[in-house]
N, C-alpha and C positions, 0 to 999 in steps of 0.2 A: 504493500500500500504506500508505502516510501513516508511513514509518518510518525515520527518521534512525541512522545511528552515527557517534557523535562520540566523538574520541579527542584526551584533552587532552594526549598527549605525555609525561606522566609515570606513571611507573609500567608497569605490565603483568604479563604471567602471570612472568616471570624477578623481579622485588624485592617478593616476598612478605615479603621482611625489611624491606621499607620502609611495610607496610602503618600509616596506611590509605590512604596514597599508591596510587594505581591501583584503590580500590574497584569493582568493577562494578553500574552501578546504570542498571536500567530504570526509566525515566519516564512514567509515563502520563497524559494530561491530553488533553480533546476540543479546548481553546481552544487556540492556537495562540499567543499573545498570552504567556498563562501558562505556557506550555508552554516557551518559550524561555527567558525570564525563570527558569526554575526549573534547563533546562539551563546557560543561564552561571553560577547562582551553583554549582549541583552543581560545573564544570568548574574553578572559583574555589576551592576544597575539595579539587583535584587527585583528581578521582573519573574512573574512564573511565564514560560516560554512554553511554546508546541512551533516545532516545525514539520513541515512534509516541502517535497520537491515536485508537487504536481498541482498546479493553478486548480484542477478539476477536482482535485481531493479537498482541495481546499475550501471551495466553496462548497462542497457537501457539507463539509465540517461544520461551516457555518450555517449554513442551511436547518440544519439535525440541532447542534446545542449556539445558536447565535448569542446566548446569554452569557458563556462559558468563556466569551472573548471580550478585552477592552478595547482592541487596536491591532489593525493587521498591517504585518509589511510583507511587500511585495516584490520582488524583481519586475522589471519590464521586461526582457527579450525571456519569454518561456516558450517551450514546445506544448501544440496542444490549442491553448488559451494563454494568450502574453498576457501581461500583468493590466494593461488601458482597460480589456475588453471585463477580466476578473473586478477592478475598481467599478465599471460601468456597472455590473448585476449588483454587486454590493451597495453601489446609493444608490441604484431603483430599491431593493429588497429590503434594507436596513440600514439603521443609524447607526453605523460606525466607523470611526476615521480609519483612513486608511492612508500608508505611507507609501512611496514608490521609490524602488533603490535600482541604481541604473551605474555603471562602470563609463557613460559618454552625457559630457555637459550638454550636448545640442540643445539649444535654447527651441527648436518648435517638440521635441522631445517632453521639454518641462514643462512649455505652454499646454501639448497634451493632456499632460497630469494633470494641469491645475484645472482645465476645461473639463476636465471629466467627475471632479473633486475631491482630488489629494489635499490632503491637506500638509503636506510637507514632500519633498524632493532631494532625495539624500543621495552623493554621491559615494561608490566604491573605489579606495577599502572604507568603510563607514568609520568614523572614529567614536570612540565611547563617549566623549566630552558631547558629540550630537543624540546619544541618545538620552545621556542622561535628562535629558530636555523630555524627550516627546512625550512623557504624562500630563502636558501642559495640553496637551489634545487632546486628551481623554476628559482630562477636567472640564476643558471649553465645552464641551458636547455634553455632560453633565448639569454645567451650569447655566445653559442654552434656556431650557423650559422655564426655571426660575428669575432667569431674569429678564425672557420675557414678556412671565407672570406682574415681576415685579414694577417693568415698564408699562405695564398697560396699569395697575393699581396708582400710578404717579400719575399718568397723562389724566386719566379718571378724577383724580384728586386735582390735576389743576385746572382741568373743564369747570368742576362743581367752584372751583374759588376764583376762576374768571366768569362765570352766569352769576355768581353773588352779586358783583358789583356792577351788572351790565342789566339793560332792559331784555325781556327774553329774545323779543326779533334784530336786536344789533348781537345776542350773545353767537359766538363762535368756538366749535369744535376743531383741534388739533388732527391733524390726520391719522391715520391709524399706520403702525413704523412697517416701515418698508423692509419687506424681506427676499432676498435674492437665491433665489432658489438653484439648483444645479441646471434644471432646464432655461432657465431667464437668463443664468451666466451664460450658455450657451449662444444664446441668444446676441450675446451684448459681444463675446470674442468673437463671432460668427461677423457681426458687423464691424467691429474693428479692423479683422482680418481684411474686411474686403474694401474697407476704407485706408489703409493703412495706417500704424500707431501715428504716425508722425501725423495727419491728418486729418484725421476722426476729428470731428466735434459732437458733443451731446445733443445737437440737437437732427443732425445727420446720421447719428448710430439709433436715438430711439426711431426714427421712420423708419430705417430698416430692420430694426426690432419688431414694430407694427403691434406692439402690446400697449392698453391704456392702463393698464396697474400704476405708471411708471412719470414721473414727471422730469422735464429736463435737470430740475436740481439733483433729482434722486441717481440718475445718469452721469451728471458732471464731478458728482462725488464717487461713484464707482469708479471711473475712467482713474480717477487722481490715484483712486489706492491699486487700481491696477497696474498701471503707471510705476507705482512706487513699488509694489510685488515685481511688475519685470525689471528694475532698475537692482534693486536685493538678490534675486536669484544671479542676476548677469555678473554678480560680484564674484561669484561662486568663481574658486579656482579654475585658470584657464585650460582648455584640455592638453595637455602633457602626453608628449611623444610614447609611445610604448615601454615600459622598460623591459629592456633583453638583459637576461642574464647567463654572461656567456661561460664559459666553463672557466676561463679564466677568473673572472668575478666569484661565482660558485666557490672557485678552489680556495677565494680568499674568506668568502663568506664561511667554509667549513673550516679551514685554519681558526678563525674567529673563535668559531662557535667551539671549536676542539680545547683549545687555549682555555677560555674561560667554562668549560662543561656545560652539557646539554643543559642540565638542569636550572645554573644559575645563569645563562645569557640573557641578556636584553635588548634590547636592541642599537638601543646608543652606545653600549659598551662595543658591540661588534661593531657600526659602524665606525667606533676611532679607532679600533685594530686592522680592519680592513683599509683605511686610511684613503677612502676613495672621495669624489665630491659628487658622482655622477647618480649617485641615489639617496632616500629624506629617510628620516626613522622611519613612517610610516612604508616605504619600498620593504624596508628588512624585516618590521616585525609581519609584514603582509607575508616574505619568506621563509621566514623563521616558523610563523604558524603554516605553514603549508609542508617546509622541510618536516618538522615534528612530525605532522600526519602521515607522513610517507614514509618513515621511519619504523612510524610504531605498525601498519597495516606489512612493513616487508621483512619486521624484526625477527618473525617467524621463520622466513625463509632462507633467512643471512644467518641464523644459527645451525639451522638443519647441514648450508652449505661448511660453513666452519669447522661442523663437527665431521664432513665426510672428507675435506683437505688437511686438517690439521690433528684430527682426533678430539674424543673428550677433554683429556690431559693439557690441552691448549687454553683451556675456560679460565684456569688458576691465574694465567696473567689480566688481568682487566686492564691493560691495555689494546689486547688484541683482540678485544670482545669490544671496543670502544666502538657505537655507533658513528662518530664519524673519525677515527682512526682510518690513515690512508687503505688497510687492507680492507675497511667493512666499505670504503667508499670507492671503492675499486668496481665492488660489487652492487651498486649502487646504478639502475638505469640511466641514462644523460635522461628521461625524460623528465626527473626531477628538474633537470635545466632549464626546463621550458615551462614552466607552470602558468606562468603571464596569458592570461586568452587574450585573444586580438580584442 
């Protein structure tokens, strides 16, 4: 079924007073590679986590127990159902945010998202410092009903104490707040699009809207924060060449990592052993958690080989049992080399 639940221990359905401790957050992602890497830092965040690698499972999931989830992340490029078309059934079917995690900044990519109602646009490798954030969406969406509740109880209140002081045929009623719905966004990017940002006026984007909900003020203030949303995402790191890592690089990064033991590297430390400038912590720890993976899923079979060239009797040195000692990385595929997807 390709579907994980992983329960980091803290939190749960009883310390909703402790929120955002026990967040529930489905994870979606095809890669596997990424998919873990994104489950530990979630579980680092003290989040209770489920992941699967299949958009279609996914929305079953949610389908069957919708309440069991706070907040979904997604990939965009999946087999099957990509992550836009997964976002799109989730706001038709249910109120839950949902995030999209993508490895390319393409700005009509993001625009995508946003049109469709992400509520956030995260680029890979994700960093933990972005997720520690996103309970701020679950809260919004929680806090949504109440406030409003609370905004129509105030407008109510200041009707009744402007008809106090006023004759009842000059008294005047406040509008009722304007709400933009995923189909009306739709509506509103669909005419910007075809007007161009630079171009659009409010009062050219509502006639091709062709909706009367809608007044030109209520348009000229959307525009402004949309404006401001694509001006924030475009800050977003620029896209960055590939990185290759070539066996040469590799060999410095496993020196690295050899030098200081698997156990206690980090990332920064290997990069000033490695002594290179052509990759950021995040390149190495994005390596490092990938080298690990690979390590542990062929540790099986680099001992079986060990003990058929060297004998049992060779186990006593823990040098030569060292996962990345020249002889275990001898034996070690180059497709570890390549782990970068395009």
């Amino acid at each position: 079924m390709g579907v994980e639940n992983q329960r980091s221990g803290c939190g749960g359905s009883g310390n909703e007073d402790k929120f955002p401790v026990g967040m529930r957050v489905l994870a979606v992602d095809d890669d596997p590679i990424c998919l873990k890497v994104l489950e530990n830092l979630l579980r680092k965040c003290q989040y209770h986590v489920t992941t699967t690698n299949q958009s279609l499972e996914a929305l079953k999931m949610l389908r069957e127990n919708r309440n069991n989830y706070d907040l979904l992340i997604s990939d965009v490029n999946m087999p099957g159902m990509d992550g836009f078309k997964l976002l799109e059934l989730v706001g038709k079917e249910m109120d839950l945010p949902v995030i999209m995690l993508s490895a390319h900044t393409d700005k009509e990519l993001v625009c995508k998202g946003v049109t469709h109602g992400a509520v956030d646009y995260l680029l890979k490798p994700v960093r933990i410092e972005e997720l520690k954030n996103i309970w701020q969406h679950v809260m919004r969406k929680k806090l949504q009903p109440k406030d409003k509740k609370r905004s129509a109880n105030r407008e109510e209140q200041e009707d009744e104490d402007e008809e106090e002081g006023e004759d009842e045929e000059h008294g005047t009623r406040k509008r009722p707040r304007t709400v933009w719905t995923v189909e009306m966004h739709r509506k509103f990017v669909a005419a910007v699009d075809q007007l161009s940002l630079e171009q659009a006026v409010p009062e050219e984007i509502l006639d091709l809207m062709n909706v009367n909900c809608f007044t030109r003020e209520d348009v000229a203030t959307h525009l402004q924060k949309y404006k401001l949303y694509l001006k924030r995402i475009s800050g977003l790191e620029p896209m960055r060449p590939r990185i290759v890592w070539t066996v040469e690089m590799h060999r410095k990064f496993v020196a690295a990592v050899d030098q200081l033991s698997l156990e206690k590297a980090v990332p920064e430390e290997i990069l000033d052993l490695m002594n290179v400038n052509c990759f950021t912590r995040e390149d190495v720890a994005t390596h490092l958690q990938k080298y690990k993976d690979y390590l542990k899923k062929i540790g099986r079979y680099q001992q079986a080989n060990l003990v058929a060239v060297n004998g049992a009797g060779s186990f006593g040195n823990s040098r030569s049992t060292s996962p990345t000692s020249p002889l275990m990385l001898k034996r070690i595929p180059l497709l570890v080399l390549s782990v970068d997807r395009p």
